[in-house]
N, C-alpha and C positions, 0 to 999 in steps of 0.2 A: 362557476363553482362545481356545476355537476362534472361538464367534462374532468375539469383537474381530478374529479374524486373518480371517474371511471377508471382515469390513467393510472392513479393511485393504485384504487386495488385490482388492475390486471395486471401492473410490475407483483405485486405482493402475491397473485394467483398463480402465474408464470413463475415466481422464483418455487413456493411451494410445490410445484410441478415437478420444476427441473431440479427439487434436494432430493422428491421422492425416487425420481429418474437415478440419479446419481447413486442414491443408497442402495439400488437396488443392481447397479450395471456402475459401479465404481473405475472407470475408466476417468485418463486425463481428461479427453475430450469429451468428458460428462460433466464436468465441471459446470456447476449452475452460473456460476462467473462468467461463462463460454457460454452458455443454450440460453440465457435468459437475455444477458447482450444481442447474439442472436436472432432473437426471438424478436425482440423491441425493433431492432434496425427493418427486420420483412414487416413486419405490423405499419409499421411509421411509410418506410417504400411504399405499401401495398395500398395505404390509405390516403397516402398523399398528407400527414400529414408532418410538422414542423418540429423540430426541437423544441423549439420556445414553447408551443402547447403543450406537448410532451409534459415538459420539465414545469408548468403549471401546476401539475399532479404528482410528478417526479424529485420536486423541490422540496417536499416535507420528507420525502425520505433521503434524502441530502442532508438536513436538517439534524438527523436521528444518528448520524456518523460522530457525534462527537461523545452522547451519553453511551452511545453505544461502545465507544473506546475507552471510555470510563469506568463501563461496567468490570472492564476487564481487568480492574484492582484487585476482585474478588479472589480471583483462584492465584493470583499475586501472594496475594495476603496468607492464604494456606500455606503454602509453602515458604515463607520470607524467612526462615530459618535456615533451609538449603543456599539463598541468596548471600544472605549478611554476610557470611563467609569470603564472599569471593568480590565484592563491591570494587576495591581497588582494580582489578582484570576486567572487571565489568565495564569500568570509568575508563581505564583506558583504550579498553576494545572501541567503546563507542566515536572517544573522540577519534582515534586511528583512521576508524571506516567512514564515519560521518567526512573529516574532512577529505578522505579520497574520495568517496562517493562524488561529492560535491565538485570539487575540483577535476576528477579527469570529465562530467559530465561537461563541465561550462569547455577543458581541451578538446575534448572532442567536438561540439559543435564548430569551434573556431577552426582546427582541423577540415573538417567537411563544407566551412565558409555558410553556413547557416546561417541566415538572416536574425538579428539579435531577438526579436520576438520569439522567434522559434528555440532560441539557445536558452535562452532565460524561461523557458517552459518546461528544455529537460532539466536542468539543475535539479530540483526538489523531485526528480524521479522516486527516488530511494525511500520520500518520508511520506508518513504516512496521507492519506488524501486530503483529512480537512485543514493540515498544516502546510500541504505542497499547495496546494490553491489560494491560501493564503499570501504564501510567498512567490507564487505568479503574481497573483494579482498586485500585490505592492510594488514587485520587483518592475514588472512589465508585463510579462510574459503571457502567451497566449491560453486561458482556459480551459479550453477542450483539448486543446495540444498536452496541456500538462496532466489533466486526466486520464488521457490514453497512455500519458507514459507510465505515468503511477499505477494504474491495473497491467499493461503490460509486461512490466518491470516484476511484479509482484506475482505476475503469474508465473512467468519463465526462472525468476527463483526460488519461491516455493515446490516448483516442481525438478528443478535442475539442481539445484544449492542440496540437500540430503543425499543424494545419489554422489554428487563430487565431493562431500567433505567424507562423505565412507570412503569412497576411492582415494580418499588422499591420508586415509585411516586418522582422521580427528575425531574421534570419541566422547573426550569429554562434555559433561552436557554443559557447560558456560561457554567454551569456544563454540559448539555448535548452536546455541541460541544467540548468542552476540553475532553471529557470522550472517547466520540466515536471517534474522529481523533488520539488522546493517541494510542490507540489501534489499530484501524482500517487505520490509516495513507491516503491517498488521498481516497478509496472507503469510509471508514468512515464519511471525511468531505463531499464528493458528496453528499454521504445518507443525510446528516443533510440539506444542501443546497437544498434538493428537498423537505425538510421537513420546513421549517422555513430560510427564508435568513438570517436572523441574528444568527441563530445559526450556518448557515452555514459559516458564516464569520469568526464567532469564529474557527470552526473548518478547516480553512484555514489554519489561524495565527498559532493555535496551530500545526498543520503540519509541518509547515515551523520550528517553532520552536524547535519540537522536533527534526524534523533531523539537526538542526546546532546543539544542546545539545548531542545529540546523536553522533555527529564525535568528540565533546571533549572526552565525559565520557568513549565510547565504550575504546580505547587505554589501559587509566586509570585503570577500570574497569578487561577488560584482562590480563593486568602486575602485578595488584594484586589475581588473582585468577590462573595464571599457572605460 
């Protein structure tokens, strides 16, 4: 019990570090997502010690991923006014993206001949973590495989997705929050929320939405392709 609670709070000491770091030197690659991961992987090397211990301590804040997505009804709710509006564009944006997402991920693997474990891991790249791990786990697919894609995924469009939908001059804040959460899933909508609240609203909803669409289709989806 003590070890888990050390590992516990030096993730919690370490992220604190790397926000302070971050706020202060706002650089991509300051990213606490990037120095805390980082950080954990030389700690773990350097000590020799296991994931599985790790994540003894590491597991309660896995745990916290879900009220923590929850929370984020809140600043939803403030703005549901700007929403209500545009619900129809919204429903449809989602299902659009959600079933590409889905679909070219499960082509592409078959494309590169990926082992079905491996393929059925990127699928839920797109949704959010405690629903893409869900749907590894039921589906098949590998765990930690599917983790890496989900923070990957999320990093490289929250930082790339806002820079391309200006270059492609999409503006309005419903296609840009539909667009960037589609893809980027919880860092996506963050990004959009430090950009504009109401886009970021949208790109809550659209989250949310994609991962309930996403544990229908994913099943579906698989049973017709293996």
């Amino acid at each position: 019990m003590s070890e888990a609670l050390l590992w516990f709070m030096l993730t919690i000491l370490l992220f604190a570090g790397a926000f302070w770091l971050y706020q202060k030197y706002p650089f991509i690659w300051m990213l606490p997502i990037l120095t805390v991961t980082a950080a954990v992987i030389v700690i773990l090397a350097l000590s020799g010690t296991s994931h599985a211990v790790y994540m003894s301590g590491g597991q309660y804040l896995s745990k916290m991923l879900g009220p923590a997505i929850t929370a984020f009804a809140i600043p939803l709710y403030h703005v549901r006014h700007h929403v209500r509006r545009f619900i129809p564009e919204i429903l449809l944006g989602v299902g659009i993206g959600t079933l590409i997402a889905l679909t070219s991920d499960l082509m592409l693997g078959l494309l590169l001949h990926l082992e079905r474990t491996t393929n059925l891991a990127l699928l839920p790249k797109s949704v959010t973590l405690p629903v893409a791990l869900a749907i590894s786990e039921r589906s098949g697919g590998t765990l930690a495989l599917t983790a890496t894609f989900v923070l990957v995924t999320g990093l490289v469009g929250s930082i790339i997705g806002p820079r391309l939908m200006t270059g492609l001059k999409i503006r309005h804040f419903v296609s840009r929050g539909v667009g960037l959460a589609s893809i980027a899933h919880v860092m996506g909508a963050t990004k959009s929320m430090s950009l504009d609240q109401r886009e970021g609203a949208v790109g809550l909803l659209t989250m949310v939405l994609t991962a309930i669409l996403a544990s229908v289709l994913a099943p579906w989806i698989i049973q017709m392709v293996y």
